[in-house]
N, C-alpha and C positions, 0 to 999 in steps of 0.2 A: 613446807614449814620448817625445814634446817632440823633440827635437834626435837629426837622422839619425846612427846609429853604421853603426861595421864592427865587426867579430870577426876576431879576428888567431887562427888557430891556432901553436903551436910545439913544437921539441922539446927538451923537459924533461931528458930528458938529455941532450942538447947545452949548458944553461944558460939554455933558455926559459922566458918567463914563463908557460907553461901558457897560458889561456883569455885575450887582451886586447881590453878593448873599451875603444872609440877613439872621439872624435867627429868628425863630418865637418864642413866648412865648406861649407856650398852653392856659395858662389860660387869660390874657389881648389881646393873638392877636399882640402885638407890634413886630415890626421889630428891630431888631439889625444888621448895616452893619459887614460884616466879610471882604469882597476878590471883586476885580473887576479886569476886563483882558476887552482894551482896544482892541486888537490884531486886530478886525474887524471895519468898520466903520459902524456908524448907524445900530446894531444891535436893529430892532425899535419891532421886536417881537419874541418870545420863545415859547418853546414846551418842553417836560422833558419827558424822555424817560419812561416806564411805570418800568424799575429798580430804578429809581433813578439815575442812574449811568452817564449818560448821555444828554446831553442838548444842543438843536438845535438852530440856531436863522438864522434869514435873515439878508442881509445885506442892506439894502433900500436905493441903489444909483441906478444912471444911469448903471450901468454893471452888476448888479444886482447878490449877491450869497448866499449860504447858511454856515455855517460852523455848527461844533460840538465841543462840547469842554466838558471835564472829570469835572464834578463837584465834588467827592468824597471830595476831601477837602475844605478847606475855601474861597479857591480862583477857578474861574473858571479858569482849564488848556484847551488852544485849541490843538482839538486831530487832527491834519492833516490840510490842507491848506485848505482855503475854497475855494468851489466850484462852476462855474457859472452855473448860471439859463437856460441861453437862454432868460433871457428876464431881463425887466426893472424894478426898483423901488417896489421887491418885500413887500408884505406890512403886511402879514401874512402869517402861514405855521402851518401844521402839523402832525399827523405820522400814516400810514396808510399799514398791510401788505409787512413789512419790506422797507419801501419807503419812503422818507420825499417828503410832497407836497409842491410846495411853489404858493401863487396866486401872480402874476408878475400884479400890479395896473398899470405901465404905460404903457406895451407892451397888454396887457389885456389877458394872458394867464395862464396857470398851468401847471409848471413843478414836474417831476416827479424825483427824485434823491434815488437810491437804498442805504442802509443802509449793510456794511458788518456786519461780527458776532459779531464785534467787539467795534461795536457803529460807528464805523465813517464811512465816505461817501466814497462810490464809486468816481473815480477821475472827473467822469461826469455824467450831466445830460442824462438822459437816455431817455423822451421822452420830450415833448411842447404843451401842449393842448391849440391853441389859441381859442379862442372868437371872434366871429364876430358881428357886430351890432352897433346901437347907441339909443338914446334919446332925448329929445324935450330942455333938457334944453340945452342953446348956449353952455357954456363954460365948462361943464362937462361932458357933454354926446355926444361930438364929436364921438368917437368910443368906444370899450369896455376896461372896467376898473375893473377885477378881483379884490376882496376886500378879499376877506375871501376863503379860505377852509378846508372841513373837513370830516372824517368821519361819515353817519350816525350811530343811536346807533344800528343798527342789525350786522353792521363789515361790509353790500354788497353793500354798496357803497358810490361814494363821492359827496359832494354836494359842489358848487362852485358857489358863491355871486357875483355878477355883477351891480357893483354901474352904469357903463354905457350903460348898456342895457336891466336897470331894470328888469331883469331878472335872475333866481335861474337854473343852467342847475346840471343835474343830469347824472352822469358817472362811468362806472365799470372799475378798474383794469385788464386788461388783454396786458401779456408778456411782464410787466413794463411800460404797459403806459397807460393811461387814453382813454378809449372809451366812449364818447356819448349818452347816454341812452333818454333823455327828457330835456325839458326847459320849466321852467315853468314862463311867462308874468305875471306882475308887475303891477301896477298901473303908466300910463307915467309919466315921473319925478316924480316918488317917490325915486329915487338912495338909492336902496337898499346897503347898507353897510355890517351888519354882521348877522347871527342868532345862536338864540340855540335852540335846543330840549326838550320837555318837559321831566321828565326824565323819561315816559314810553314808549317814543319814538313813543306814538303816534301822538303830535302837532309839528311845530318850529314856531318860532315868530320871523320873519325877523325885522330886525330893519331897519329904513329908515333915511339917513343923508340928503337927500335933499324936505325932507318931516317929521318933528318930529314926524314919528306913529311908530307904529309897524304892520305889515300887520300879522295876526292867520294865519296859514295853517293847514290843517291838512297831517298827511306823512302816506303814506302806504308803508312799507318797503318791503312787499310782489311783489309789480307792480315799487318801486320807483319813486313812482308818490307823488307829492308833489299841492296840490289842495290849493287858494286863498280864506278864509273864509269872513274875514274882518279888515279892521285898525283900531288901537285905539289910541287915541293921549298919546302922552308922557309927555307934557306941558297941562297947564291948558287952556291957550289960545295960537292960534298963534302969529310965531316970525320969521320973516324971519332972523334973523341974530341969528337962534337959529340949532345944528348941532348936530346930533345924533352921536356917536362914540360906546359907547360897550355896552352889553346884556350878562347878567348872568341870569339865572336859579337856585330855589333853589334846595336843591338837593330832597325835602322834595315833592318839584311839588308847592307849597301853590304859591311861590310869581316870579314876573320876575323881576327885576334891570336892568334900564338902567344910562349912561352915555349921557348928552346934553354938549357940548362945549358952548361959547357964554354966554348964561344962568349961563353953571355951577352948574348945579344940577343934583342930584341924584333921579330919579322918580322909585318910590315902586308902581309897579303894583300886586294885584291880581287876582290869577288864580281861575277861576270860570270854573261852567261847565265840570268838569272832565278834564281842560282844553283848553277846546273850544273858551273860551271868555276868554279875558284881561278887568279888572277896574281899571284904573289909583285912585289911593288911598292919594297920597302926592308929591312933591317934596319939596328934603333939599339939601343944599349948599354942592359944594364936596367935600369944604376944601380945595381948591386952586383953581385954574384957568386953563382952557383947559383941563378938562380930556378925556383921551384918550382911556383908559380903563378898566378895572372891573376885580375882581376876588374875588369868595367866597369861604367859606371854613369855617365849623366848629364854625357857628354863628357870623361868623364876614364877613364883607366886606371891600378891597380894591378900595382906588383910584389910580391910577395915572396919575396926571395931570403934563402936559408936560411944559409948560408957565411960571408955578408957582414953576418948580422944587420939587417938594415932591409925595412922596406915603402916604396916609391919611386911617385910617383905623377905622372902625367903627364898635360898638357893633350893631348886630341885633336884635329889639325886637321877642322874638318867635313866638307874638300873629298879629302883625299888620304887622311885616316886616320892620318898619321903621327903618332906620340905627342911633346911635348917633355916634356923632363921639368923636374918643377917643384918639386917637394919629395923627403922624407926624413923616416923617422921610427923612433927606433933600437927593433928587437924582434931580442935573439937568438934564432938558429934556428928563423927566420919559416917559416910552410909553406906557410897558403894565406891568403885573406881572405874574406869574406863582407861583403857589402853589405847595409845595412837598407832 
């Protein structure tokens, strides 16, 4: 592909450019827009196929789908129609065993969509993993509300974020569709939102949108069993009109990154304990309003904040983790970003 890009997802209905690909500057980190293809609505989150070649996203309405589209050139081409979920308001996705996952946030489920040779999607969804359950808080945790999914880092399985049932449930692949392995219980209303992995894949660090912490787990990839260690606040002090949204990992293991909406900051945790324990270290401003979510890469970090229209990108210091920030690049109703 010559020259590193990102993938700007946004929302269309808000006044987003739909699908944007940017190019990166090795050395500052800065984004340059090139190409945007509107083709889908509310394409709110992205996955990049491990060629490069190819790039996924949902489409986060009420009918809920996924599409794929040729990134090769400047402008993102949609390769094939996009395709329905089986469920609602998907809200993230990702790529697992020749299959795109997508977590359906309103129906509370995970679909399972095959992948031809070819990069694009089979013409349907192939299986429906719902979710059943709820939570103590009134208006969010009515029933379940998939937020995230993804592969563990051993390849054997996938892990599936449940803001409405506070709850992490863990599942294998088999005959294209998702089977059931464990669920691992949450602290009540904590509405768990998204996690990463540390990256020896021994801890994750659930992030929590209705609770500003982060809950340690530790993962055994062996049993896929995923064990509750402890939370650690993400703020300095409590905020009830304070909302966690995204969770980066460095790739180094030293630090975690997250994303608080409300607030609007960027909190630098570090990894202690060979990763066992999280130390909230700082937070700094994201450089706009409402972000949504995070992306590292090569000493720098991304924002994008949805509100305030911009992706904001920040030098990381090596020794402390703290982000400055260095740039700006105007995308309305930015959602997430993706790195090539």
């Amino acid at each position: 592909m010559g020259q590193r890009r990102a993938f700007i997802g946004s929302f269309t209905a808000a006044g987003g450019p739909g699908v944007l690909a940017a190019a990166v500057d090795d050395d500052s980190g800065a984004l340059t827009a090139l190409g945007a293809a509107d083709d889908v609505p509310d394409p709110s989150y992205l996955a990049l196929a491990a060629d490069g070649n190819t790039l996924y996203a949902v489409s986060e309405t009420a009918a809920g789908a996924v599409a794929a589209y040729s990134v090769t050139g400047d402008k993102p081409e949609l390769a094939g129609p996009p395709v329905p979920v089986g469920g609602s308001g998907p809200t993230h996705l990702d790529l697992f065993a020749g299959h795109v996952l997508t977590a359906n946030y309103g129906s509370g489920s995970v679909t399972t969509v095959p992948i031809r040779a070819d990069g694009t999607l089979a013409a349907a969804a192939s299986h429906v993993f719902q979710h059943a359950g709820s939570g103590p808080h009134p208006a969010r945790q009515r029933g379940p509300h998939a937020h995230q999914v993804q592969p563990d880092p051993s390849g054997r399985w996938v892990v599936c974020v449940d803001l409405g049932t506070d709850s992490v449930r863990v599942a294998a692949l088999r005959d294209g569709g998702l089977v059931a392995h464990r669920e691992t219980a949450l602290r009540p209303g904590c509405g768990p939102r998204h996690l990463a992995f540390h990256p020896d894949g021994s801890y994750a660090y659930v992030l929590n949108e209705l609770a500003p912490t982060v809950t340690v787990c530790r993962w055994d990839a062996a049993e896929g069993l995923l064990t509750p260690l402890r939370e650690t606040p993400v703020l300095p002090a409590p905020d009830a009109d304070a909302y966690p949204s995204g969770i980066v990992a460095s790739p180094d293991g030293r630090f975690v990154w997250t994303a608080t909406r409300g607030q609007d900051v960027v909190s630098v945790l570090a990894v202690d304990d060979a990763g066992a324990t999280l130390r909230l270290v700082a937070t700094v401003p994201c450089g706009g309003h409402w972000p949504r979510a995070l992306a590292a890469s090569d000493g720098f970090l991304y924002v994008a904040n949805e509100r305030s229209g911009d992706v904001t990108w920040f030098a990381l210091d090596p020794d402390t983790g703290i982000p400055r920030r260095t740039g700006a690049i105007e995308v309305p109703a930015a959602s997430c970003v993706v790195l090539g």
